[in-house]
C-alpha positions as CSV (number, residue, x, y, z in Angstrom):
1,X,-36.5,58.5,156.9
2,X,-39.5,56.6,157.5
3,X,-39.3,53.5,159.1
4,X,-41.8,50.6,160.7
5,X,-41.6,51.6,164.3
6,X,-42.4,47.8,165.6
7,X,-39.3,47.1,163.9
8,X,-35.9,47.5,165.5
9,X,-32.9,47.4,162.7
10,X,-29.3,47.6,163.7
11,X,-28.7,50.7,162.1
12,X,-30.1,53.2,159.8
13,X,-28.1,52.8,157.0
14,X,-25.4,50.4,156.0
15,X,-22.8,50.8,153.9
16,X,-20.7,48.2,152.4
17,X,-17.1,49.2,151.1
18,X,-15.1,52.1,152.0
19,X,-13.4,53.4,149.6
20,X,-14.7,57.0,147.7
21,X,-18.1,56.2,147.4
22,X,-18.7,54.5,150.8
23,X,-16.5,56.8,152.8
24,X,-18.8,60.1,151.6
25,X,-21.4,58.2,152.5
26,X,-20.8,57.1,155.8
27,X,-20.0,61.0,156.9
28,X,-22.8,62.6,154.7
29,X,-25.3,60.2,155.9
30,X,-24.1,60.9,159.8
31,X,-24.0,64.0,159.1
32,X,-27.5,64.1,158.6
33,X,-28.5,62.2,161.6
34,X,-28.7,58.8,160.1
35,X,-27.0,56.1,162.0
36,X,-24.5,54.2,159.9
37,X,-22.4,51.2,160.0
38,X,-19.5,50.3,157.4
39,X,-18.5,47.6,156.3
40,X,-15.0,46.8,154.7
41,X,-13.6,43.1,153.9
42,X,-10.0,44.4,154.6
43,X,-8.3,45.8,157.7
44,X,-7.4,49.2,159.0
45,X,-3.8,50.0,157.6
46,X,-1.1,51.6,159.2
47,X,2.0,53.0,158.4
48,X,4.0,50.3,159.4
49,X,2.0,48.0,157.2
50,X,2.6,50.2,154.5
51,X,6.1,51.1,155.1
52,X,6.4,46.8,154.9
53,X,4.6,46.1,151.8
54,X,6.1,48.6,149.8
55,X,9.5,46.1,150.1
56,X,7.8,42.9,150.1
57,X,4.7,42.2,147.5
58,X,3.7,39.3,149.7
59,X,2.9,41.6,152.1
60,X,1.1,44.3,149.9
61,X,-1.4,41.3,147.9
62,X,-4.8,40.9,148.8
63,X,-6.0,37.2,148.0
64,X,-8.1,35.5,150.7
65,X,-7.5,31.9,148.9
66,X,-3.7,32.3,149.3
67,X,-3.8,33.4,152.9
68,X,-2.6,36.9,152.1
69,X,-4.5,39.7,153.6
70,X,-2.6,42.4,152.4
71,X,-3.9,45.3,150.7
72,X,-3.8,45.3,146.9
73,X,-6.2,42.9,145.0
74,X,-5.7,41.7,141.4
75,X,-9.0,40.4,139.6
76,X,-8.3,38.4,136.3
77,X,-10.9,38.7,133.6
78,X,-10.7,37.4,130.3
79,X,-10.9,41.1,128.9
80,X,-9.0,42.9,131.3
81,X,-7.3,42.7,134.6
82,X,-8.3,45.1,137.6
83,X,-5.9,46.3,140.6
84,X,-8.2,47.3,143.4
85,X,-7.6,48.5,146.9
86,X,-8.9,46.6,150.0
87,X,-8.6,47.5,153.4
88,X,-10.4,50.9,155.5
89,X,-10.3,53.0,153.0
90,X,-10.6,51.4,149.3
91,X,-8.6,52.3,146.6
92,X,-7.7,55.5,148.5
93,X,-5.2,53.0,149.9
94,X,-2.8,52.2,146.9
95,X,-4.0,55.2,144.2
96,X,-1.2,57.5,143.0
97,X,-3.4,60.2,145.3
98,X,-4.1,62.0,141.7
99,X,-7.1,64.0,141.5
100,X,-8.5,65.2,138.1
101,X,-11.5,66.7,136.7
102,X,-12.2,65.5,132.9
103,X,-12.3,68.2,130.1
104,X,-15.8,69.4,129.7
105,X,-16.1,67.3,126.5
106,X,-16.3,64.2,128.4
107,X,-20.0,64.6,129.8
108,X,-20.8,65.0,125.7
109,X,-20.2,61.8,125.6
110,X,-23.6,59.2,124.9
111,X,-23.6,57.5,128.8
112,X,-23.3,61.0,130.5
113,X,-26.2,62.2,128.2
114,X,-28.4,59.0,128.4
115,X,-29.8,59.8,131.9
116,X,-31.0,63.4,130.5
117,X,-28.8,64.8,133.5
118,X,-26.4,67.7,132.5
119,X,-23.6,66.4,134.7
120,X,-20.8,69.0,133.9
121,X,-23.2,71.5,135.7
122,X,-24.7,69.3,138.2
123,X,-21.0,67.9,139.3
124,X,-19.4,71.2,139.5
125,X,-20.2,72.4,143.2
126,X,-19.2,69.0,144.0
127,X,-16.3,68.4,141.9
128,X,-15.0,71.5,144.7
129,X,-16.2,69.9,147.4
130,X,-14.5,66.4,146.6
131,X,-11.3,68.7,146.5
132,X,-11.1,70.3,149.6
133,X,-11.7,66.9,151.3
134,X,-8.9,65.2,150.0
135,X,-6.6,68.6,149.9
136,X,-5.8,68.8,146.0
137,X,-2.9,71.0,145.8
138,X,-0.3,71.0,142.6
139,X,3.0,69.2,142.6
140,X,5.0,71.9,143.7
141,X,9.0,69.8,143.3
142,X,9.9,68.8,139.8
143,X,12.8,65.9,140.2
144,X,14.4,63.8,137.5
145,X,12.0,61.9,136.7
146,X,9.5,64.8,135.6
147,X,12.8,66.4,133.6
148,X,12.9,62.9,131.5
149,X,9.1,63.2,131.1
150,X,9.2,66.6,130.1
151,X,12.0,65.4,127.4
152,X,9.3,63.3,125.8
153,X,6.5,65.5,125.6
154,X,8.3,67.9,123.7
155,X,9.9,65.3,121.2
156,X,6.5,64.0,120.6
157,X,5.7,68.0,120.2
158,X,3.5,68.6,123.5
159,X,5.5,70.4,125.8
160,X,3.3,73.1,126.3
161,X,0.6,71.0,127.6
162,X,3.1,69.2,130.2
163,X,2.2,71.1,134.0
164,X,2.5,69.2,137.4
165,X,-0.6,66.8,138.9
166,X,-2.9,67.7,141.4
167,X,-3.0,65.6,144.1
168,X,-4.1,64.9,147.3
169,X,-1.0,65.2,149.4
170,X,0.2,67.2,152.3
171,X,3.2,69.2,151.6
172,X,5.7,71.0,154.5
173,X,8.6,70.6,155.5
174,X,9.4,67.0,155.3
175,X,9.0,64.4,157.8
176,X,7.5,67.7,160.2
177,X,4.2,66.3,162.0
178,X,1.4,69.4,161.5
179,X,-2.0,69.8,163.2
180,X,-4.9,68.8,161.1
181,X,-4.4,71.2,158.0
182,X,-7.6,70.9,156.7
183,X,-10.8,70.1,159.1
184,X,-10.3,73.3,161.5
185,X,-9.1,70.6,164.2
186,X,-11.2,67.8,163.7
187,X,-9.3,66.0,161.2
188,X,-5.7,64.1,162.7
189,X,-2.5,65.5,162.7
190,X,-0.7,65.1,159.3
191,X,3.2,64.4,158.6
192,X,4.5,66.3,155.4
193,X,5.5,64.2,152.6
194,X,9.3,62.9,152.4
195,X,8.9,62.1,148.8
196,X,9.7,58.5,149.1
197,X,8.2,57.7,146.2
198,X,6.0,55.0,147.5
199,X,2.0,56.1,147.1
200,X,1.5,52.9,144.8
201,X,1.9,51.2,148.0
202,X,0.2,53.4,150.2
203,X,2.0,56.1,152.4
204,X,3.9,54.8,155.2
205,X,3.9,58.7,156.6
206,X,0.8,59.7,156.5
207,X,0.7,62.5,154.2
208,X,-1.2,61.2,151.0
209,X,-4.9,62.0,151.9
210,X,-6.3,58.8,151.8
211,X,-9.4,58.1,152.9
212,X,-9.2,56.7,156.2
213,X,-7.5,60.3,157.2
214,X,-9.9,61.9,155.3
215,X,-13.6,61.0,155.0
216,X,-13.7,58.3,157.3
217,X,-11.8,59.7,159.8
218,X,-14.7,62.6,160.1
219,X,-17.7,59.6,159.9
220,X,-16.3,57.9,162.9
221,X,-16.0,61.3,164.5
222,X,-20.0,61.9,163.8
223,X,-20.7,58.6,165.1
224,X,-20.3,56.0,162.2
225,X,-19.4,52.3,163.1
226,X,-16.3,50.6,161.4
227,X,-16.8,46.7,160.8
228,X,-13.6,45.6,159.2
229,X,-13.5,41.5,157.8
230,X,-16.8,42.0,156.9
231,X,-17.5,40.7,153.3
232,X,-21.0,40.9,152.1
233,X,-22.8,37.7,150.9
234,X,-26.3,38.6,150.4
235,X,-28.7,41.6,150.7
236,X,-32.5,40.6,151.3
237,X,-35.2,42.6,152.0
238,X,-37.5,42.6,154.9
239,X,-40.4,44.7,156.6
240,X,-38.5,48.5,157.1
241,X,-35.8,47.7,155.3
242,X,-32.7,45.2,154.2
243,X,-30.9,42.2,155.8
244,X,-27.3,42.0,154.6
245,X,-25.2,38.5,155.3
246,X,-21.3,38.6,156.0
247,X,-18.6,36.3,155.9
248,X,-14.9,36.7,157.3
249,X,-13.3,36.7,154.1
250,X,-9.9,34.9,155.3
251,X,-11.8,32.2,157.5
252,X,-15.2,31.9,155.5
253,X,-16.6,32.1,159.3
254,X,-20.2,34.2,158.9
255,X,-20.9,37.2,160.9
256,X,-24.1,38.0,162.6
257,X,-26.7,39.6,159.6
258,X,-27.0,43.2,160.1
259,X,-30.5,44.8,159.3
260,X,-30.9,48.7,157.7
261,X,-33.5,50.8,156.5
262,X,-31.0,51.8,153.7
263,X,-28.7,49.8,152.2
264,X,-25.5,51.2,149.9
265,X,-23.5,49.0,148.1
266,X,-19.6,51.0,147.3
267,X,-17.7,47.3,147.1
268,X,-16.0,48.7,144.1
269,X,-16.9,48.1,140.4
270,X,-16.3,44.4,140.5
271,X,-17.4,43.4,144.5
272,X,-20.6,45.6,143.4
273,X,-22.3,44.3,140.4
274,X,-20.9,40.8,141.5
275,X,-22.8,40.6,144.8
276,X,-26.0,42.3,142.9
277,X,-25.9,39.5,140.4
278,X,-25.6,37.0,142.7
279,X,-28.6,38.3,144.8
280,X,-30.5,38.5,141.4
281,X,-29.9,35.5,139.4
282,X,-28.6,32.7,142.3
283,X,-30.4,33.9,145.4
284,X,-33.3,35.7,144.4
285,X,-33.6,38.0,147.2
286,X,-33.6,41.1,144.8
287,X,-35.7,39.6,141.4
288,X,-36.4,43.3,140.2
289,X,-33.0,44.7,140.2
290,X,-32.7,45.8,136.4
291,X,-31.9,43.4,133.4
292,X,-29.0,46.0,132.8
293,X,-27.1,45.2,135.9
294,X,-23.6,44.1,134.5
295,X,-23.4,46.0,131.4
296,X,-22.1,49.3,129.9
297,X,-19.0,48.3,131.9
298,X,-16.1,50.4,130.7
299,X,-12.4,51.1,131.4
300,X,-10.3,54.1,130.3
301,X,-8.5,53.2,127.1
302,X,-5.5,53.2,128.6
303,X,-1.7,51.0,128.6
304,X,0.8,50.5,131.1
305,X,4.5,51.1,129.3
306,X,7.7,52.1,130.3
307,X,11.0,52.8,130.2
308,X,14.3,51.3,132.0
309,X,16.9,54.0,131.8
310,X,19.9,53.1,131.6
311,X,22.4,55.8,133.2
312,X,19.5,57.1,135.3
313,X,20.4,59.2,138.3
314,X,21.3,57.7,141.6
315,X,17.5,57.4,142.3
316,X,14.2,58.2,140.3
317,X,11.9,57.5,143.1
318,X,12.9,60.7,144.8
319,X,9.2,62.1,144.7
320,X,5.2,61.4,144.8
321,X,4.3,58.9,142.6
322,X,2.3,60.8,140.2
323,X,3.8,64.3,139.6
324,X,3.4,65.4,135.7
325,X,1.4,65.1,132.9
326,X,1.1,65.8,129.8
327,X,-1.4,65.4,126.6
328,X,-0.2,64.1,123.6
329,X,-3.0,64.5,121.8
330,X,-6.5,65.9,122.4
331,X,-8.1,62.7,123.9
332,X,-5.3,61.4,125.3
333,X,-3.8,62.0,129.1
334,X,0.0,61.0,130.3
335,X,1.0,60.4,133.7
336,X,4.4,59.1,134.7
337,X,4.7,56.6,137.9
338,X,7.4,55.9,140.5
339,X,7.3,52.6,141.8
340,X,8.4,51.5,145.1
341,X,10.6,48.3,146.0
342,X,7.9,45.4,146.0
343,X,7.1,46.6,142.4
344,X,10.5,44.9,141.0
345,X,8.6,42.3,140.5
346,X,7.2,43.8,137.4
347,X,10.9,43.2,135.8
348,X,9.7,39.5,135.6
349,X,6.6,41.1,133.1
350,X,8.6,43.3,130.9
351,X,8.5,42.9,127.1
352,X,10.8,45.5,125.2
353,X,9.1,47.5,123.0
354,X,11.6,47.9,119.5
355,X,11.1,51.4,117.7
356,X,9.2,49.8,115.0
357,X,6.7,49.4,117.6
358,X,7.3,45.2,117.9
359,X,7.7,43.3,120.9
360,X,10.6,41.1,121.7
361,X,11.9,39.1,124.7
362,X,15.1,39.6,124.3
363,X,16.2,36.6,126.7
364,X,19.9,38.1,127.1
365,X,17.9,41.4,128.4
366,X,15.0,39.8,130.4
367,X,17.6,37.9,132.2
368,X,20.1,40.7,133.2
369,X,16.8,42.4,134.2
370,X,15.3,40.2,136.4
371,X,18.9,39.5,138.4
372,X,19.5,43.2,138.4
373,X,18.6,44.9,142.1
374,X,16.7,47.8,142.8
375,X,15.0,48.1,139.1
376,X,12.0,50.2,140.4
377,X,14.6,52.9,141.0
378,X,16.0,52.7,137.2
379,X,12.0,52.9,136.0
380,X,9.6,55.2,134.8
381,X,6.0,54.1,134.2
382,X,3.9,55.7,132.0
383,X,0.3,55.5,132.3
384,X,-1.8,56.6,129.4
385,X,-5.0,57.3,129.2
386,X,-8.0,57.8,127.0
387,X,-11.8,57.7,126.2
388,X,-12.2,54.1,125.0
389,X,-16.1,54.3,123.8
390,X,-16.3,50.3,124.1
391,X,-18.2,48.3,126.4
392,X,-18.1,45.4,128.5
393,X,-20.9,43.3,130.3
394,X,-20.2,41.4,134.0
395,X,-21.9,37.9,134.4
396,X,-21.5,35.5,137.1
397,X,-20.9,32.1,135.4
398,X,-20.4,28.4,136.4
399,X,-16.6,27.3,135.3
400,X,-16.0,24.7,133.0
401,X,-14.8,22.6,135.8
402,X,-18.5,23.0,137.7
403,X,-17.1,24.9,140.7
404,X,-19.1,27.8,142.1
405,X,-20.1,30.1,139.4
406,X,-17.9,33.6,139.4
407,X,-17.0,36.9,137.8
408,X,-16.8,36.8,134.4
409,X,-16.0,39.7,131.6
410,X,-18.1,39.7,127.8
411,X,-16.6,41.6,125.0
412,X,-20.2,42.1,122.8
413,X,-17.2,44.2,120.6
414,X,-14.0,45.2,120.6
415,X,-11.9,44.5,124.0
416,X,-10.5,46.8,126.3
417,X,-7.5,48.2,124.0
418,X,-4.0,46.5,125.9
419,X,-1.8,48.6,123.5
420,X,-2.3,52.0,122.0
421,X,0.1,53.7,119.3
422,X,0.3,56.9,121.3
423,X,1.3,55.1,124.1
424,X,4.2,53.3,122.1
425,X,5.4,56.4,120.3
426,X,5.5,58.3,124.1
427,X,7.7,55.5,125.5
428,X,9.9,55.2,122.4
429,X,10.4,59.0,122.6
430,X,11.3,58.9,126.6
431,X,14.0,55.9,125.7
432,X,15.4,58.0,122.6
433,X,15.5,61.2,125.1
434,X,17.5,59.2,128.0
435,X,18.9,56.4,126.3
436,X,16.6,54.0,127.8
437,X,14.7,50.9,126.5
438,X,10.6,51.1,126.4
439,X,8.7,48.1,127.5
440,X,5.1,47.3,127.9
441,X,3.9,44.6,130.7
442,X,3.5,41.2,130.0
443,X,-0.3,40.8,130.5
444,X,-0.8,43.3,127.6
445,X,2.0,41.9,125.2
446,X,2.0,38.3,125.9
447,X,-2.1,37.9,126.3
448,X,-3.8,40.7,124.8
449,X,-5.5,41.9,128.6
450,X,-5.7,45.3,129.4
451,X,-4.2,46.3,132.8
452,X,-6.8,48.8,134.7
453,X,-7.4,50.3,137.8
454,X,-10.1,52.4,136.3
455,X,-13.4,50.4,135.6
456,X,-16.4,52.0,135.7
457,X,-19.8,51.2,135.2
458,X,-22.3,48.0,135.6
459,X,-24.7,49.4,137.0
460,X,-25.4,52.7,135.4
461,X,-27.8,55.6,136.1
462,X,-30.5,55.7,133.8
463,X,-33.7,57.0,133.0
464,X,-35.2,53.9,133.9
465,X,-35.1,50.0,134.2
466,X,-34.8,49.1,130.8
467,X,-31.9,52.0,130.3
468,X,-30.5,52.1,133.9
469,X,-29.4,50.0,136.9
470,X,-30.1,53.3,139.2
471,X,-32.3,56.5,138.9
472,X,-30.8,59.9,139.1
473,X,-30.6,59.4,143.3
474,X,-28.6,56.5,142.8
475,X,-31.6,54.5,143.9
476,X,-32.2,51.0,142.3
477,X,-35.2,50.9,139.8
478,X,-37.2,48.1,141.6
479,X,-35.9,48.1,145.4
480,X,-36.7,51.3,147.3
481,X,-33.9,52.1,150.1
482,X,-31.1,50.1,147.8
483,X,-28.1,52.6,146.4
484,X,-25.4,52.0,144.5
485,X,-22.6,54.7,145.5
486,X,-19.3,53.8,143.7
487,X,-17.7,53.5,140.3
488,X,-20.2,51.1,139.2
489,X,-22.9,54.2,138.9
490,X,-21.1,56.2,136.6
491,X,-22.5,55.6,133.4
492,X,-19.6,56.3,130.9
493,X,-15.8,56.6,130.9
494,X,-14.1,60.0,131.6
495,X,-10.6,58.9,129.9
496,X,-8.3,60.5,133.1
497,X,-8.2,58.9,136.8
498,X,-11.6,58.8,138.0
499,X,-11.6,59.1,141.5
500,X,-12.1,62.7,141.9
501,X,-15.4,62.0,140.0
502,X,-16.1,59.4,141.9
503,X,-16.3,61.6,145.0
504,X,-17.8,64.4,143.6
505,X,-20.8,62.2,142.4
506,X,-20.9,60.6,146.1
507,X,-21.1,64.1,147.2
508,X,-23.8,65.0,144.8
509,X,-26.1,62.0,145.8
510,X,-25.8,62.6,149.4
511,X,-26.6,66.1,148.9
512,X,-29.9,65.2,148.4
513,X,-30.6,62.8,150.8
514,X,-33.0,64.5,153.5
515,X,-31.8,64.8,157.0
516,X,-33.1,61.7,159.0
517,X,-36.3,62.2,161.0
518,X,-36.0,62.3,164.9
């Protein structure tokens, strides 16, 4: 790195997020020599956090306004509404610790081609990388669950496609605490998974592979500096590099400015391109950032349905909460969920789903449902997932009311799909195999929102300004030394969870960093 030597900066390079993009940052970068500093608006986690929020939703919810500084944000659009982690280590925190490569036919698609990069070959090495990190094994225990979702593949006739997920989880014998399994020693010890059924939540033993036992563990091992209540405000550039401006999310109180030679935003799709915008269009401190910043936002085509059983066994949590699949069609992925305790509250949001494929309240059955105890444990989510091939575009706008401007989705076409008719016809075929009763989530059936966890996009590698927020570096057309390492870069959808690929394109863009001169 070449830097102004009459300048003194806090740190070589500074990173702001930590989930999958920030956290191979941090350890590539000091890997290389580079001296790096995180920054994360949340708090380090622990077990007993975790072990509390998965009973009490209070506890798990992120919303500074509120006063809760839990873990779990929900962003409301008017297109869609996102679930993102917050806290050391991202959405590593509260993902179902599932880790899948798309089908080669998703790098076909027009994004992944528009940049002129072949990415199926360029992600591959990395795509193996990304895996050994996080420890991607199969599912090895099938439990009841699974045996009802294997029941509705085959009556919707795709039981030979059903097979276990790979995920990111350390398996033993249960409960057992092992030395590091996976970093030769320099990783921490790791309990075996109990199968309590409670990743959604985060792991209150320490067995999922999240990030902050992964990646981030290693950075601070190299020499990487945590800074967690740190939310970035502003990014301005000065002589050798960047000035970045933080506030204490829960108080508003500002931090000191930090100063870096690099700078690389992985806040998530939505903290991303927000805090870009704002530096653009309110600040000004970054006037040549790309006109494209906000758009070719997409989401998986995906809906959240499920099914209440109604004789299920004493308990369908028994297990990791991602632990089949199965492909109902060719573009289309399944996965089926177990929830933990805070998630009863979802009963309040359940709209049954009758086999003609209408939705009804059904008062008599919303009210025995939302009195009834322990519904997470009678439950099977489905998630399904597919390419959508829609777009979305990210503004900051000034609300009607004249408060400070904010987030804001912009359908130029068709919305983010909230139902799909493969979803229906899985859930009505899970109810019909276990004489259950399918229902869809209220944001979907009473609004018309799609329910995500998977945006991607908003600021898309590109050949260049006028096609691209980033180059093929992830470097930002127009500011030399500003990256964009997260979701946001990924310039189409890949229709499964995305944050293996994530990862795997963190890994490819720090691969070519060069190591940082003495």
């Amino acid at each position: 790195m070449t830097m102004n030597a009459s300048v003194t900066l806090d740190t070589d390079v500074l990173v702001i997020g930590s989930g999958f993009g920030g956290a191979v940052t941090a350890l590539r970068a000091a890997e290389k020599g580079y001296r790096v500093i995180v920054l994360e608006q949340g708090r380090r986690v622990t077990g007993a956090d975790f072990d509390a929020a998965s009973r009490d939703p209070r506890r798990l919810a992120w919303a500074p306004g509120l006063r809760l500084g839990g873990y779990l944000a929900t962003h409301v659009l008017p297109d869609l509404a996102v679930l993102a982690g917050v806290g050391w280590g991202g959405g590593s925190l509260v993902y179902g610790a599932v880790l899948l490569e798309p089908p080669a036919a998703t790098f076909a698609q027009p994004g992944w081609r528009r940049a002129g990069i072949d990415w199926r070959v360029e992600l591959a090495p990395h795509y193996a990388t990304a895996a050994r990190m996080l420890g991607r094994t199969p599912v090895a225990t099938m439990g009841a669950m699974d045996r009802y979702l294997a029941a509705a593949a085959t009556a919707v006739g795709a039981g030979a496609s059903l097979a276990p997920a790979p995920v990111g989880i350390h398996f033993g014998r249960p409960g057992a605490i092992d030395p590091d399994p996976y970093f030769g020693g320099e990783g921490p010890p790791r309990a075996a998974c109990t199968a309590c059924g409670r990743c959604l939540a985060g792991c209150p033993v320490g067995a999922k592979s999240s990030l902050d036992l992964t990646y981030l563990h290693l950075a601070e091992r190299r020499g990487a500096q945590a800074r967690t209540g740190y939310h970035a405000t502003a990014i301005t550039p000065i002589t050798g590099g960047y000035r970045v401006d933080s506030v204490d999310p829960l108080t508003r109180r500002p931090h000191r400015p930090l100063t870096a030679a690099r700078v690389v935003v992985a806040a998530g799709v939505l903290g991303t391109v927000e805090l870009l915008l704002r530096c653009r269009d309110e600040l000004g401190t970054l006037p040549r950032l790309s006109p494209r910043l906000g758009q070719r936002v997409r989401t998986n085509g995906e809906a959240l349905v499920g099914v209440e059983h109604a004789a299920p066994p004493a308990d369908l949590t028994t297990g990791v909460a991602i632990s089949s699949r199965f492909h109902p069609d060719e573009r289309t992925h399944v996965t089926q969920n177990r929830l933990p305790p805070a998630h009863d509250l979802l009963r309040l949001m359940a709209t049954r789903i009758d086999r003609d494929g209408r939705r009804r309240l059904a008062p008599v059955a919303a009210l025995r449902r939302a009195l009834r105890r322990d519904w997470h444990k009678r439950v099977t989510m489905l998630t399904v997932m597919q390419t959508w091939g829609g777009e979305l575009r990210l503004e900051r706008r000034r609300p009607w009311w004249r408060g400070a401007p904010r987030l804001t989705s912009v359908a130029d076409g068709d919305r983010p799909p909230a139902r799909l008719e493969v979803a229906d016809r899985v859930a009505l075929a899970l109810a019909a195999a276990t004489g259950g009763e399918a229902f869809e989530l209220a944001l979907a059936g009473r609004f018309g929102r799609a329910v995500t966890a998977h945006v991607l996009g908003g600021c898309a590698i590109g050949r260049g300004p006028d096609d691209g927020v980033l180059d093929a570096d992830h470097q930002a057309f127009g500011h030399a030394g500003l990256y964009v390492v997260d979701g946001a870069a990924a310039p189409d959808d890949v229709g499964v969870n995305p944050s293996l690929t994530i990862t795997a394109m963190a890994e490819r863009c720090l691969a070519r960093w060069p190591r940082a001169s003495s």
